[in-house]
C-alpha positions in Angstrom: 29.6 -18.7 -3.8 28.7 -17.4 -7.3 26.1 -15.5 -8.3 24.3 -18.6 -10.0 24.3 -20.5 -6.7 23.3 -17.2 -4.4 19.9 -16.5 -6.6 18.1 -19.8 -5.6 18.8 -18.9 -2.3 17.5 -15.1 -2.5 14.6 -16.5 -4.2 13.8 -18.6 -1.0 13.3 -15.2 1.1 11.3 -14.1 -1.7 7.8 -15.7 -0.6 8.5 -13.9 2.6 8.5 -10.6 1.1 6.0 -11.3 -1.0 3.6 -11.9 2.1 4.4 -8.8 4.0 3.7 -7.0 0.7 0.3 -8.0 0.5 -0.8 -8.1 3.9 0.6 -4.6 4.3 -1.9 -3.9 0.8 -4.7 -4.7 1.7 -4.8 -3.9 5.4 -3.1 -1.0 4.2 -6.1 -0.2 1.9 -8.7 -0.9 4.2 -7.0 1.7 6.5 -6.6 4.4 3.8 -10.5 4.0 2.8 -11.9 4.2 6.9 -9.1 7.2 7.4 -10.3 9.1 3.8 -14.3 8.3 4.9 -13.6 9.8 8.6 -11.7 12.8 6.7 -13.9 13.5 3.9 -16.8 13.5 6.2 -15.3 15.8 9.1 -16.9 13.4 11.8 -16.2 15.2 15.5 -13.0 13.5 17.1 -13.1 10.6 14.6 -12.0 13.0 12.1 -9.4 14.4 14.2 -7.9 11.2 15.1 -7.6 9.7 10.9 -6.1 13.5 10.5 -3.3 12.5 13.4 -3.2 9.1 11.6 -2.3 10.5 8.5 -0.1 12.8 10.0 2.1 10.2 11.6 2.4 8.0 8.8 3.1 10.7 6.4 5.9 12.4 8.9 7.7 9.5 10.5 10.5 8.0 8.5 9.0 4.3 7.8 12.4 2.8 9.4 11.1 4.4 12.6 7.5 3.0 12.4 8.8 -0.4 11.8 10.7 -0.1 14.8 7.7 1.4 16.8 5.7 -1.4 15.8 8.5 -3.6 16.7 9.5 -2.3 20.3 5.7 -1.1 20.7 3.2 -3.9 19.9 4.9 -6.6 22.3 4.2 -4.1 25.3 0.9 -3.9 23.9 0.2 -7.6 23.7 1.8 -8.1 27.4 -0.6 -6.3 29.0 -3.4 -9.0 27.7 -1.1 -11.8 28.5 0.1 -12.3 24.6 3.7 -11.6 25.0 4.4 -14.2 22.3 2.3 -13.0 19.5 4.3 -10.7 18.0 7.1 -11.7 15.4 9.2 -9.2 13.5 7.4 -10.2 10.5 4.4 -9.4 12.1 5.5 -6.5 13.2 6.3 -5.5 9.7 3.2 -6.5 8.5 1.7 -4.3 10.9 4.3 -1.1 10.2 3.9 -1.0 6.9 0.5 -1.5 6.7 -0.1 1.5 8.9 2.2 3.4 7.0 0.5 2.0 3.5 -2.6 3.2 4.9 -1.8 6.6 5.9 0.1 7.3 2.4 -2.9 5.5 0.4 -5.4 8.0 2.1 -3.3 11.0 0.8 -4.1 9.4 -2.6 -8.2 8.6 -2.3 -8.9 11.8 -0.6 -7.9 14.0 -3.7 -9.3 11.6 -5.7 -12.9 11.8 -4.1 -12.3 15.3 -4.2 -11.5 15.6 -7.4 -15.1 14.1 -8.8 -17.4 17.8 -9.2 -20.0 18.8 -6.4 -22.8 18.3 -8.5 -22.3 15.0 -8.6 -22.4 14.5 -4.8 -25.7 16.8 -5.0 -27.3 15.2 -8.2 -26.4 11.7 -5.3 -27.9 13.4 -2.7 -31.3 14.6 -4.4 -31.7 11.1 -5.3 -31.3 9.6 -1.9 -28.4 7.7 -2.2 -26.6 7.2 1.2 -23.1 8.1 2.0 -22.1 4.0 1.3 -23.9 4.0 -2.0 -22.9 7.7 -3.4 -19.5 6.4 -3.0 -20.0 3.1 -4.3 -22.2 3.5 -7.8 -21.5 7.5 -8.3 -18.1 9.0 -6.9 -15.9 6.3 -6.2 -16.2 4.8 -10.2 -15.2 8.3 -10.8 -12.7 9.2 -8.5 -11.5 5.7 -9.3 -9.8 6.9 -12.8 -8.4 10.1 -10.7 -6.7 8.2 -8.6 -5.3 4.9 -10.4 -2.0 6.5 -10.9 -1.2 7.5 -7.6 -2.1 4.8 -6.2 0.3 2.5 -8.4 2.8 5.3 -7.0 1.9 4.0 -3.5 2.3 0.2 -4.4 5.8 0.9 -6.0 6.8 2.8 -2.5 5.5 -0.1 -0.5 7.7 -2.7 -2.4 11.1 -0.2 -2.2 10.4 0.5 1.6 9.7 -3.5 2.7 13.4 -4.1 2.0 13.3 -1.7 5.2 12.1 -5.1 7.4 15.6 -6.6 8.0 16.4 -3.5 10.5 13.5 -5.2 12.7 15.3 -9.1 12.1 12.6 -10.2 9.3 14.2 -12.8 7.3 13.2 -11.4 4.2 15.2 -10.8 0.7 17.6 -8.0 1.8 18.1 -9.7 4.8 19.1 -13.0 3.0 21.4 -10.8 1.0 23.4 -9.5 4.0 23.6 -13.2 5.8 24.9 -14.3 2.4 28.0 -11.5 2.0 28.3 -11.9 5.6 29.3 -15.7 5.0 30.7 -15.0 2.0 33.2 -12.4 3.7 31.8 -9.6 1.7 33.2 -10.8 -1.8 30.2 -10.6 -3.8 28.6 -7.4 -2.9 28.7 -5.3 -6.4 27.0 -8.5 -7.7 25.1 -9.1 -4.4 23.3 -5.7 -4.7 23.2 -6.0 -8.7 20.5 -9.4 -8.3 18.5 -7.4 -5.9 18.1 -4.3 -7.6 17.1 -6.5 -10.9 14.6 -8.4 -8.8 13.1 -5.2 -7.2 13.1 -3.5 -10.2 11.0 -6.6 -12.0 8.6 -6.5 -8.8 7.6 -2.5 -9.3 7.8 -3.5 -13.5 5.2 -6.3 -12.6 3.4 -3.9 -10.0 3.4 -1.2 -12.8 1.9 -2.9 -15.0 -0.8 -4.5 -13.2 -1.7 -0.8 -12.4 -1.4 0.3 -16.3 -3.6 -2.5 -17.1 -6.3 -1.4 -14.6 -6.5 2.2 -16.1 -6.6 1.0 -19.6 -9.3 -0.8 -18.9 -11.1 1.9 -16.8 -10.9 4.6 -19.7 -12.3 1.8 -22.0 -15.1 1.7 -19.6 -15.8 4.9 -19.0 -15.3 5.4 -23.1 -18.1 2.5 -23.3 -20.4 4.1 -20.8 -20.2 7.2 -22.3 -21.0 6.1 -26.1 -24.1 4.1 -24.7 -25.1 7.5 -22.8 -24.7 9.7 -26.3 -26.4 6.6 -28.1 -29.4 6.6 -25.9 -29.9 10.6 -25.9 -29.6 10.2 -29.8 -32.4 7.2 -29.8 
């Protein structure tokens, strides 16, 4: 098989990829902004337990927590009588979301950080609660902190998902292999070359959704800050 007829057929795992990507982003996400809450505001036990979180997902090579979640969740789900739940692509999903969520946390947490205390005071003497200080004063802020790390985090999550074929998901890497494998191994310089162009134009596309993002966040913040200087002025 040549490389003209094996890039159709890489392209059909790529919807598969695709998917884990994003489920592990925004679950991922979701994850990251309960474990930064809980660790930002030092809650008894709750804290302790995003601290472990973060700990794990930080530590643990992500080829072990996909296996973990592999071998793990399905003697979970047996002990409420849902043996059958679990695929390996939902156990990927679920691995690297965990793992998305813990790095993602490392990212918001300096972030919040990052915006000054009299900020959070100047929230506080005007009542805001701990939802709406984060919402309308810190997080806009800590926002254009932490843009660039974040696209860091997205860029790791796309390298590490071709991680998933160790677990059996059928995704792109996994395609690759089944096709050398058939192929005897004769293509596998050019094999390799298609994948590293394809996950090099994912991270270029994922980079740049992220650039734009941050342009647009120091135009609005430029924006907001003429209108300020304009209205002191007036």
């Amino acid at each position: 098989m040549n490389l003209s007829a094996m890039i159709p057929e890489l392209l059909s795992a790529l919807p598969l990829t695709l998917a884990i990507v994003f489920v592990a982003l925004i679950a991922g996400f979701f994850l990251a902004l309960a474990a930064t809450a809980l660790r930002v505001r030092r809650i008894p036990l709750l804290s302790l337990f995003a601290d472990l979180y973060v700990s794990y997902a930080r530590s643990v090579p992500v080829v072990l927590q996909l296996f973990v979640a592999f071998y793990g969740l399905p003697l979970i789900a047996g002990a409420f009588g849902l043996d059958d739940f679990f695929s390996a692509t939902t156990a990927s999903m679920v691995g690297l979301s965990l793992y998305h969520g813990g790095y993602l946390s490392e990212v918001m947490r300096p972030a919040f950080l990052a915006v000054e205390r009299g900020q959070h005071d100047a929230a506080d003497s005007l009542g805001y609660s701990f939802r709406q200080k984060l919402t309308r004063i810190i997080g806009p802020q800590a926002l254009h902190v932490g843009l660039p790390g974040y696209g860091n985090a997205l860029i790791y999550l796309i390298h590490n998902v071709a991680l998933v074929m160790y677990i059996g998901a059928a995704d792109v890497m996994a395609t690759a292999h089944l096709i050398m494998e058939r192929d005897y191994n004769q293509y596998q310089f050019g094999t390799y070359l298609v994948l590293a162009v394809l996950y090099s134009l994912l991270c270029l596309i994922a980079w740049l959704i992220v650039r734009f993002f941050e342009r647009r966040h120091a135009w609005g913040a430029k924006s907001d800050t003429a209108k300020v200087r304009f209205t002191a002025s007036v």
